[in-house]
Short mmCIF file of the C-alpha atoms (twelve columns), coordinates in Angstrom:
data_MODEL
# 
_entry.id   MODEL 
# 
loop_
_atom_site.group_PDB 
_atom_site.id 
_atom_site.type_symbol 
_atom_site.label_atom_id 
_atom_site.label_alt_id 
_atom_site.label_comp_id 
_atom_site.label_asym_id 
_atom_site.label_seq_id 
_atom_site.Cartn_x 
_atom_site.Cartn_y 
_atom_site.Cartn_z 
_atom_site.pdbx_PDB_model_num 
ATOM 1   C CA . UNK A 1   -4.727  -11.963 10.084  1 
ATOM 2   C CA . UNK A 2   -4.679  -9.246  7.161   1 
ATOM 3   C CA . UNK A 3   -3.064  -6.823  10.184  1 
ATOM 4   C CA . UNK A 4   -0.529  -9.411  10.721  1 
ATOM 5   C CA . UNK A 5   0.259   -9.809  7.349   1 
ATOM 6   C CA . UNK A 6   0.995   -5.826  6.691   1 
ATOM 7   C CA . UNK A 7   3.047   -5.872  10.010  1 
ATOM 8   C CA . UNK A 8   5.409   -8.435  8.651   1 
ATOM 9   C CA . UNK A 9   5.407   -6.850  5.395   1 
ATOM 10  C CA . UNK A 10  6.603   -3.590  6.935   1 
ATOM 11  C CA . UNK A 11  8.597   -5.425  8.942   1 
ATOM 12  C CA . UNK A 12  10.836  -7.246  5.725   1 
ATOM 13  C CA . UNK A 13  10.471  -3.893  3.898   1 
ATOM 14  C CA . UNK A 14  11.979  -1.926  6.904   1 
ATOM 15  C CA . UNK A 15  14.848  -4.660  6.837   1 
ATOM 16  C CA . UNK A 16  16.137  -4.453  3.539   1 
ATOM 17  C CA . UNK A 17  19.355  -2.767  3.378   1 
ATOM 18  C CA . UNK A 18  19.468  -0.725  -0.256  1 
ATOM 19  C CA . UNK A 19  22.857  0.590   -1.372  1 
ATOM 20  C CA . UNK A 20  21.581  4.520   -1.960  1 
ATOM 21  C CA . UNK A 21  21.201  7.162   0.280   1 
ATOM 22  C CA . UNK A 22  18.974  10.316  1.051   1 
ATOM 23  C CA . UNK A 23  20.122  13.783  0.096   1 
ATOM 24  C CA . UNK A 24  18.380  16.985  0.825   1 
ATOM 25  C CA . UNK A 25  18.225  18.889  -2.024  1 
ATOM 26  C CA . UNK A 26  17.108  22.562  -1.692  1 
ATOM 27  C CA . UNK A 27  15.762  25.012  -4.787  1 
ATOM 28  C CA . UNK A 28  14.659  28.922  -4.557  1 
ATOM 29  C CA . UNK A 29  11.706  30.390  -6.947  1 
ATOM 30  C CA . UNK A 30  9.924   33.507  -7.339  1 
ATOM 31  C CA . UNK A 31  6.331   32.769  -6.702  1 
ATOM 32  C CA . UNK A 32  3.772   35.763  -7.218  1 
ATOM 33  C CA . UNK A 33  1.420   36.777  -4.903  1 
ATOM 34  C CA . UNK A 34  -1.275  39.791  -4.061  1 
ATOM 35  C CA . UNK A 35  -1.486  42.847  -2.653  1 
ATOM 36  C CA . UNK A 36  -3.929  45.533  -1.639  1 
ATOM 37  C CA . UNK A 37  -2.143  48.879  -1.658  1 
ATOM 38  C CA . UNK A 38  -3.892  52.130  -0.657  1 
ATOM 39  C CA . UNK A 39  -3.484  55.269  -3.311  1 
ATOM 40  C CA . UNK A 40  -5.292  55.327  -6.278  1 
ATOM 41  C CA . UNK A 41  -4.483  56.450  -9.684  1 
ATOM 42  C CA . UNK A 42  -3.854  59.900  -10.378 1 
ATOM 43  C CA . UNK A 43  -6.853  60.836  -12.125 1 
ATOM 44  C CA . UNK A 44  -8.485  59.855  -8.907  1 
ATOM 45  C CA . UNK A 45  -6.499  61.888  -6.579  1 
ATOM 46  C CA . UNK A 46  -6.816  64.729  -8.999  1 
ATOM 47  C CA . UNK A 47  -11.021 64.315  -9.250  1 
ATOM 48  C CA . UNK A 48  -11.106 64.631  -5.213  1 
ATOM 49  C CA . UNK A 49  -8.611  67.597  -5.169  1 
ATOM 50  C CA . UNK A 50  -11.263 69.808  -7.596  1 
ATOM 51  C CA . UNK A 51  -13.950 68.178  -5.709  1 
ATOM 52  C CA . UNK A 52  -12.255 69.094  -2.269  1 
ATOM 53  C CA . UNK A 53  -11.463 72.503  -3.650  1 
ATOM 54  C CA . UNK A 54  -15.111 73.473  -5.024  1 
ATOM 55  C CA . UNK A 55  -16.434 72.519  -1.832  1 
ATOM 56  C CA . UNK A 56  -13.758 74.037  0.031   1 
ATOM 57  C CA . UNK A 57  -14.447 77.893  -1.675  1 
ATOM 58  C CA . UNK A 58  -18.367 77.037  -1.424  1 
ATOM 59  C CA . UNK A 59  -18.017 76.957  2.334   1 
ATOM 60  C CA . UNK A 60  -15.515 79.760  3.141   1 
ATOM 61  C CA . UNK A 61  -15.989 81.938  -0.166  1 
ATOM 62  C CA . UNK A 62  -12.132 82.428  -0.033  1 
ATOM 63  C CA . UNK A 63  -9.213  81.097  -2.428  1 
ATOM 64  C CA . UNK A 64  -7.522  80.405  0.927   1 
ATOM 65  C CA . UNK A 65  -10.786 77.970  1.725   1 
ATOM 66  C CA . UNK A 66  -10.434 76.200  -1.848  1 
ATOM 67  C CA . UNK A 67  -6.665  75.525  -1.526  1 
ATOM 68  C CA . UNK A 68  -7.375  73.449  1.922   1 
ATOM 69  C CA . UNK A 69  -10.540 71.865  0.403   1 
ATOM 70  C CA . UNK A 70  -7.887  70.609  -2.642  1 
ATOM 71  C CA . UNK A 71  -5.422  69.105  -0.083  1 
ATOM 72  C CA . UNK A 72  -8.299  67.797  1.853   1 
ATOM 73  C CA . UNK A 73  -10.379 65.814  -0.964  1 
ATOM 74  C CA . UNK A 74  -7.368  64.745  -2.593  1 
ATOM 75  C CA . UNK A 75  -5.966  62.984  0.575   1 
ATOM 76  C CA . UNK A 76  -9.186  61.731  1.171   1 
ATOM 77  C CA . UNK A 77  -9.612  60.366  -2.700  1 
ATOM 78  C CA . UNK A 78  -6.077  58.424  -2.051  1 
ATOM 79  C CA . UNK A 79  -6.966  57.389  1.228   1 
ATOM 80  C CA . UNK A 80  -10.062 55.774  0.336   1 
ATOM 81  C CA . UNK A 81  -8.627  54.302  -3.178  1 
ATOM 82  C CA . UNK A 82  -7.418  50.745  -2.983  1 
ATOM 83  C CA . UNK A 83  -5.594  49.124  -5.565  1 
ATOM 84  C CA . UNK A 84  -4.467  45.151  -6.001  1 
ATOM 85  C CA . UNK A 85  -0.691  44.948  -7.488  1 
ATOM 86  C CA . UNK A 86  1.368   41.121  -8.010  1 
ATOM 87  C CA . UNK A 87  4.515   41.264  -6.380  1 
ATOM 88  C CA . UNK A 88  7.271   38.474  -5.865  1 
ATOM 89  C CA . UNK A 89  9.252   36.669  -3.120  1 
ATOM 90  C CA . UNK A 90  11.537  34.524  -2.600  1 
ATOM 91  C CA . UNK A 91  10.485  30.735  -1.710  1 
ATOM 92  C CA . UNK A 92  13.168  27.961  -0.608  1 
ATOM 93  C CA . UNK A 93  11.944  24.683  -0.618  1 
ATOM 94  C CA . UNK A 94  13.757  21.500  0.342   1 
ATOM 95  C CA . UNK A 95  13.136  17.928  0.198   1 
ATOM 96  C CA . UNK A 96  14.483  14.694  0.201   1 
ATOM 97  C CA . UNK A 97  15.862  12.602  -2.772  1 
ATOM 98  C CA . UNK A 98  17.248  9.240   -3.255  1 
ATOM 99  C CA . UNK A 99  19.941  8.577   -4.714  1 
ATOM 100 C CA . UNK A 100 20.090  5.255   -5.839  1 
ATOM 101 C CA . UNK A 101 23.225  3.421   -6.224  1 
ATOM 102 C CA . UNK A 102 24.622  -0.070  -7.577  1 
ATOM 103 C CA . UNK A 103 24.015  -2.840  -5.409  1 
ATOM 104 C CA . UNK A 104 27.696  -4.798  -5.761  1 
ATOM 105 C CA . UNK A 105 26.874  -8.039  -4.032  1 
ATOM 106 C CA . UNK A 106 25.344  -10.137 -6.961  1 
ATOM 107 C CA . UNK A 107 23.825  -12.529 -4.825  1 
ATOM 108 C CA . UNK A 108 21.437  -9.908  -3.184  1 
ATOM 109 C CA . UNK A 109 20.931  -8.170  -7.186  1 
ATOM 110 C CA . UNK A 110 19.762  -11.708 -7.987  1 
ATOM 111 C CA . UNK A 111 17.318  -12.477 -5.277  1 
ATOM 112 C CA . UNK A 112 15.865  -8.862  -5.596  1 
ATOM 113 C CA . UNK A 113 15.238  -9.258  -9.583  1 
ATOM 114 C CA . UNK A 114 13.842  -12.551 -8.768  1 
ATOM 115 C CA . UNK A 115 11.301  -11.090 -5.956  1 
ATOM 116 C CA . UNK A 116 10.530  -8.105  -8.006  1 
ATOM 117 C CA . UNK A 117 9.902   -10.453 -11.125 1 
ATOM 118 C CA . UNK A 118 7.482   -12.835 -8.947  1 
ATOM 119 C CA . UNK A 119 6.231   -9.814  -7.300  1 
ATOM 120 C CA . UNK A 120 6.946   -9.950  -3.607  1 
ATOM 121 C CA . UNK A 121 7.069   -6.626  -1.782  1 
ATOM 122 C CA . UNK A 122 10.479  -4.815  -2.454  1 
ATOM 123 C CA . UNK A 123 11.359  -1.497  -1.207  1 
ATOM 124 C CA . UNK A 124 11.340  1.586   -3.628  1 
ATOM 125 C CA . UNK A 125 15.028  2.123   -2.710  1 
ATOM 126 C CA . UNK A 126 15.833  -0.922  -3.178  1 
ATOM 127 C CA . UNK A 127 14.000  -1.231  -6.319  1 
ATOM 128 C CA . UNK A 128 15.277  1.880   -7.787  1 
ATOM 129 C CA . UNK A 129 18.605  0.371   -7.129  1 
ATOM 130 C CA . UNK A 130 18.459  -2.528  -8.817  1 
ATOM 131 C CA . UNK A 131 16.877  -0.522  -11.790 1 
ATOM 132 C CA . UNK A 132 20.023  1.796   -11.328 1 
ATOM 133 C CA . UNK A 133 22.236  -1.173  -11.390 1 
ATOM 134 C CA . UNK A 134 20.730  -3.242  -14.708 1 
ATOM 135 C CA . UNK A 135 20.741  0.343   -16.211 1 
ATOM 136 C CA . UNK A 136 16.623  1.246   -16.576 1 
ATOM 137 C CA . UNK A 137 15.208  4.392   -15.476 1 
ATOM 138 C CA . UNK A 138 15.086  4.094   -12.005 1 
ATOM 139 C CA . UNK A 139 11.771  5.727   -10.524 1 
ATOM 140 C CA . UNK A 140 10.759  2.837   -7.795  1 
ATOM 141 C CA . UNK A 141 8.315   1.548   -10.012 1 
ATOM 142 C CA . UNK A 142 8.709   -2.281  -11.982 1 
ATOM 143 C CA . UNK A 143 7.071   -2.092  -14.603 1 
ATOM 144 C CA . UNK A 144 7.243   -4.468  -17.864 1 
ATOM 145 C CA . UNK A 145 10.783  -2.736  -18.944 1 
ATOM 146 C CA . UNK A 146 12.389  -3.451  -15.781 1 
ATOM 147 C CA . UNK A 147 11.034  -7.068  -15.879 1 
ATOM 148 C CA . UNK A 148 12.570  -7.397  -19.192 1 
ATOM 149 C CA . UNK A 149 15.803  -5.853  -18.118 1 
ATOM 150 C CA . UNK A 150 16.068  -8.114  -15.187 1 
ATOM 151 C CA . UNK A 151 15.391  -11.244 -16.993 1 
ATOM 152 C CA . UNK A 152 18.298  -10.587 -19.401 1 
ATOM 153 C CA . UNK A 153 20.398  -9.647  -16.505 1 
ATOM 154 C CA . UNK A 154 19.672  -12.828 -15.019 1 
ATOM 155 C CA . UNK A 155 20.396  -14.929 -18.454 1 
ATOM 156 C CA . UNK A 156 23.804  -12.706 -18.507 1 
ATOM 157 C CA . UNK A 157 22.561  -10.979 -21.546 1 
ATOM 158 C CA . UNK A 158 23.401  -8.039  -22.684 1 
ATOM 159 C CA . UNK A 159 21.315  -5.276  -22.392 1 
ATOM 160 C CA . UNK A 160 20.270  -4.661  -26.214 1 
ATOM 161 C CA . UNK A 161 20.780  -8.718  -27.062 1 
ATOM 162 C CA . UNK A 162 17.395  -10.241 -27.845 1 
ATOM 163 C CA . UNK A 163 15.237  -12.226 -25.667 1 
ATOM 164 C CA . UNK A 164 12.968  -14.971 -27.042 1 
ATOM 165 C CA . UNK A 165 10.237  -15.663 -25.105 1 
ATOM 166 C CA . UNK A 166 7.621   -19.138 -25.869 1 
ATOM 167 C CA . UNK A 167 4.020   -17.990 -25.064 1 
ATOM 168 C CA . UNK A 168 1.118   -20.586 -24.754 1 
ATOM 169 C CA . UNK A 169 -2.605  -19.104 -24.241 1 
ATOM 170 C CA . UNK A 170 -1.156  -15.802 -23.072 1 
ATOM 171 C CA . UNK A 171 1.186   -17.372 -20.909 1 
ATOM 172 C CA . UNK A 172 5.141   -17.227 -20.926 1 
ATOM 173 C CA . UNK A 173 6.427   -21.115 -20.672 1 
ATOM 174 C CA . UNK A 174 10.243  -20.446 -21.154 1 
ATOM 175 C CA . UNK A 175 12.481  -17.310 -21.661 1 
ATOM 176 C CA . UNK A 176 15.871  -17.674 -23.734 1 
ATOM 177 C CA . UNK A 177 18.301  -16.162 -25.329 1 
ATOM 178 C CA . UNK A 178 18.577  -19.535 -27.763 1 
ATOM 179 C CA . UNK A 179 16.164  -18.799 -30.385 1 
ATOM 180 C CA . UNK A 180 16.893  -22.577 -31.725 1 
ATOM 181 C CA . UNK A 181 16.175  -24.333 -28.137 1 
ATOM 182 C CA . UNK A 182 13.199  -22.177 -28.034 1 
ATOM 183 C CA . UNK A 183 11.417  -23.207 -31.347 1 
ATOM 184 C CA . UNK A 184 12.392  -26.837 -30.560 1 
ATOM 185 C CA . UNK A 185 10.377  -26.834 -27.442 1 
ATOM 186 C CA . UNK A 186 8.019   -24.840 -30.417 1 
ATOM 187 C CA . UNK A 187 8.237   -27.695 -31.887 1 
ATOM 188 C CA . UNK A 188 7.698   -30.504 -29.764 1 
ATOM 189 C CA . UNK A 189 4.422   -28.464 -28.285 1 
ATOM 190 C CA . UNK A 190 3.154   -28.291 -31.808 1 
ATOM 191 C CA . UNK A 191 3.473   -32.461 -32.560 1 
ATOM 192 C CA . UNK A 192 1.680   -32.375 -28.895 1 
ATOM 193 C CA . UNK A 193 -1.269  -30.721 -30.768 1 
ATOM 194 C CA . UNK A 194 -0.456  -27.327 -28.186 1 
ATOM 195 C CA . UNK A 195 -0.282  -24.163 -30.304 1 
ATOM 196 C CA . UNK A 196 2.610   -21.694 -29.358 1 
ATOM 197 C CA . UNK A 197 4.120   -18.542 -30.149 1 
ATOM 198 C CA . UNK A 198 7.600   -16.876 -30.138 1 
ATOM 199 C CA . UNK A 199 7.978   -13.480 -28.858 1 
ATOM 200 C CA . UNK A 200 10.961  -11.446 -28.891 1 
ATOM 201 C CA . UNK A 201 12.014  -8.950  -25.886 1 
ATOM 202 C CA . UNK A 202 8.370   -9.597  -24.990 1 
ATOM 203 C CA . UNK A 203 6.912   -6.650  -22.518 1 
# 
């Protein structure tokens, strides 16, 4: 049953038609990396070249003999000498974005606010349409900002116009942008011995 479910979920979330689109979006950085080089530092290639060249007159007793033992150690001291350096290259990388857009047909805006208020599976394009289109940040996720955007959308509010919102035990009972209908029903829940409060733009 619980695999059925998540089919049909897929299914309605694979469905929705969202007004955005995909655009691949490519950036280049330098990004450092190591190397091993042979060739050490001078002082090392100089240390084997009067190393190479006492050895070199030791064995053949000439200046001739000393020269090649020079040339000889001091290759040898630079072959043998390893050194790690940080160099740079170039890295492209590319992904896709969304780019959300605004959804026009206010019927649909309506039924997504509504789903994504009562919590019903909604795409993340489509979601970070609708955020795009009652002017939140749009990054796919609804949190209590975009539930309080939507609701004042839905009441034809504007967007910085306050929301007054009746709470009971935690719980929202009525959302308005009537301040006196909402502390009459205040009211009348107070004669009815029920405790309330009034909240405004209540997250």
């Amino acid at each position: 049953m619980k695999l059925l479910a998540t089919a049909a979920t897929a299914v309605l979330m694979a469905s929705q038609a969202f007004a955005g689109s995909y655009e691949t979006r490519c950036e280049t950085q330098m990004v450092p990396y190591q190397e091993t080089v042979k060739g050490g530092s001078p002082e090392k290639v100089i240390g084997g070249a009067i190393v190479g060249g006492v050895i070199g007159k030791v064995v053949t007793d000439k200046n001739a003999g000393a020269a090649v033992g020079a040339i000889v150690g001091g290759a040898i001291a630079n072959e043998t000498s390893k050194n790690t350096v940080t160099r740079y290259r170039e890295v492209e990388t590319c992904t896709n974005v969304f780019i959300p857009d605004r959804i026009t047909d206010d019927a649909q805006l309506q039924k997504v606010l509504l789903d994504l208020n009562d919590g019903k599976p909604v795409s993340k394009e489509m979601t970070m349409d609708a955020q795009y289109t009652i002017g939140v940040a749009y990054d796919g996720k609804w949190g209590p900002k975009s539930q309080l955007a939507a609701e004042k959308y839905l009441a034809n509010l504007a967007p910085d116009a306050p929301l007054y919102s009746l709470v009971v035990n935690d719980v929202v009972i009525v959302s308005s942008a009537d301040i006196n209908a909402i502390d009459e029903i205040r009211a009348a829940l107070l004669e009815a011995g029920v405790a309330s409060q009034i909240f405004t733009d209540l997250k």
